[in-house]
C-alpha positions in Angstrom: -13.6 5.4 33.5 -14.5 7.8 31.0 -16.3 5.5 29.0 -18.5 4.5 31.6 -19.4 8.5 31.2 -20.1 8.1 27.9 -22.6 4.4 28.4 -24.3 6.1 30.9 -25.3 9.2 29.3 -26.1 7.9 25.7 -29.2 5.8 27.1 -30.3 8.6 29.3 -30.4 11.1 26.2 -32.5 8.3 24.8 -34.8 7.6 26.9 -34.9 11.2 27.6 -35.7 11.8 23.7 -38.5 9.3 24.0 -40.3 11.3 26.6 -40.1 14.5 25.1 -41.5 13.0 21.8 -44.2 11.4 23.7 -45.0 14.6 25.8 -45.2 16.4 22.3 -47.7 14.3 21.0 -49.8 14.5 24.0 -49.5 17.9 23.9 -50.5 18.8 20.3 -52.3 16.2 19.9 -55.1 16.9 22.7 -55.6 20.7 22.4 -59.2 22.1 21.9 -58.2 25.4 20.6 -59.2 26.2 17.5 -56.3 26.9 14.5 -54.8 30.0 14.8 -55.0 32.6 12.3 -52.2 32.7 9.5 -50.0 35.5 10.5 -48.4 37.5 7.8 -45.6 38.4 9.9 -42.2 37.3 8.3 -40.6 34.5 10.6 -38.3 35.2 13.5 -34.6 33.9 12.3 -32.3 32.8 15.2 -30.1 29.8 15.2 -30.8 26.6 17.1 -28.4 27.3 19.8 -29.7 30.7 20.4 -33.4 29.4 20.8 -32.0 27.0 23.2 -30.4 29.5 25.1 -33.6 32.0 25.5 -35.4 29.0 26.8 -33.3 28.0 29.0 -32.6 31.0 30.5 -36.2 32.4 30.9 -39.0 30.1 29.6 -41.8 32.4 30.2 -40.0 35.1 28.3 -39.3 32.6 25.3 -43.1 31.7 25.1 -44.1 35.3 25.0 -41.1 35.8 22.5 -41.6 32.7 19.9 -44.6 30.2 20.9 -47.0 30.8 18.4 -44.7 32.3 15.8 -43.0 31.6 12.8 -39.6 30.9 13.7 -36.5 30.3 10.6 -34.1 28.2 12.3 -30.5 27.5 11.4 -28.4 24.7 13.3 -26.5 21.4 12.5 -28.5 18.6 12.8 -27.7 16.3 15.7 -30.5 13.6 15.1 -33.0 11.9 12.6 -35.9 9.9 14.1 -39.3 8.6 14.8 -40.8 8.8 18.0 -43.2 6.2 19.3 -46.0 7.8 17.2 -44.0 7.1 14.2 -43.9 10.5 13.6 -40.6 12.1 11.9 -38.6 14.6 13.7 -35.1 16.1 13.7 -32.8 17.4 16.7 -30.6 20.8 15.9 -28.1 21.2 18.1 -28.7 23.5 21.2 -26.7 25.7 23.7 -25.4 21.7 25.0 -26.2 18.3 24.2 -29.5 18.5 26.5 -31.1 21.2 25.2 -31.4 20.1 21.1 -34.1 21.7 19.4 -36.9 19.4 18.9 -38.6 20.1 15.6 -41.2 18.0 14.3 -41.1 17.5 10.5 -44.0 15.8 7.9 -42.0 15.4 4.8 -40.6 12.1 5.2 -38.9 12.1 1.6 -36.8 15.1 2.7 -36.1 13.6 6.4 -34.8 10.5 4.3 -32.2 12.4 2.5 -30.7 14.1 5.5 -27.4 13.2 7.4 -26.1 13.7 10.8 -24.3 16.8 11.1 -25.5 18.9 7.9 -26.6 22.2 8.6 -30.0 23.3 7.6 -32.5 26.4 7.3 -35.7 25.5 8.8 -39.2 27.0 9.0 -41.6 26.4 11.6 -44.2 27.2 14.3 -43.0 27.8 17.8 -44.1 25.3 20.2 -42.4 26.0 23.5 -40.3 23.7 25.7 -40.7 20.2 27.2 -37.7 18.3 29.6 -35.2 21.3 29.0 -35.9 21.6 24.4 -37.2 24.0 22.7 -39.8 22.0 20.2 -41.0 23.5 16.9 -44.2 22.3 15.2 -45.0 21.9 11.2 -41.1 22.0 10.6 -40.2 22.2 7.0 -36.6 22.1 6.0 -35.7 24.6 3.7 -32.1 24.5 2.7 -29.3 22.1 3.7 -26.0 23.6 3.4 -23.1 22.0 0.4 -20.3 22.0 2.6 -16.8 21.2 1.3 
């Protein structure tokens, strides 16, 4: 019986992947707001898990705290893709298996060389929450941690 637990929620995070990557695009994709300016604040450093938890316990008071913002991320990477854009991102592990962080990266050289499970240092530009994950824009990864 417990596998039927484990069949039935691997296609829901799926599909529930697939929407959230095609909300994103929509989303930054059709905005008329000019570019913000380039702040010269230093980024915000959390880890994944603890951006997942602000959102999820107060999205407005995330926004105000980190949409817009540089944010330095640290968390274990949980998945590589494409969504239906072809556009690369990379899930970090949140507060629980539904509330990964969703940042979207460009380099698709690094996003090659990365494994399932690493843990990585992560810069990028707040871009508030869609279906219960944080998602960060312009993602670059930084660092991926040697472990031994």
């Amino acid at each position: 019986m417990s596998s039927q637990v484990t069949l039935s929620t691997s296609p829901r995070r799926l599909l529930l992947g697939f929407f959230a990557s095609l909300l994103i695009l929509l989303l930054c994709g059709c905005g008329d707001d000019p570019a913000p300016a380039k702040s010269t604040e230093p980024p915000i450093k959390m880890t994944s898990g603890e951006l997942s938890k602000a959102y999820n316990a107060n999205e407005v008071a995330a926004d105000n705290s980190y949409k817009g913002k540089k944010l330095l991320i640290y968390g274990r990477i949980v998945s590589i893709s494409k969504d239906a854009m072809d556009d690369i991102y990379i899930l970090l592990r949140g507060k629980d298996e539904f509330t990964d962080v969703h940042i979207a990266l460009s380099d698709a050289n690094v996003a090659a060389k990365l494994k399932k499970g690493q843990l990585v240092k992560v810069q990028g530009e707040g871009a508030g929450m869609i279906l219960g994950s944080p998602i960060v824009s312009n993602g670059k990864v930084l660092e991926v941690a040697i472990e031994k």
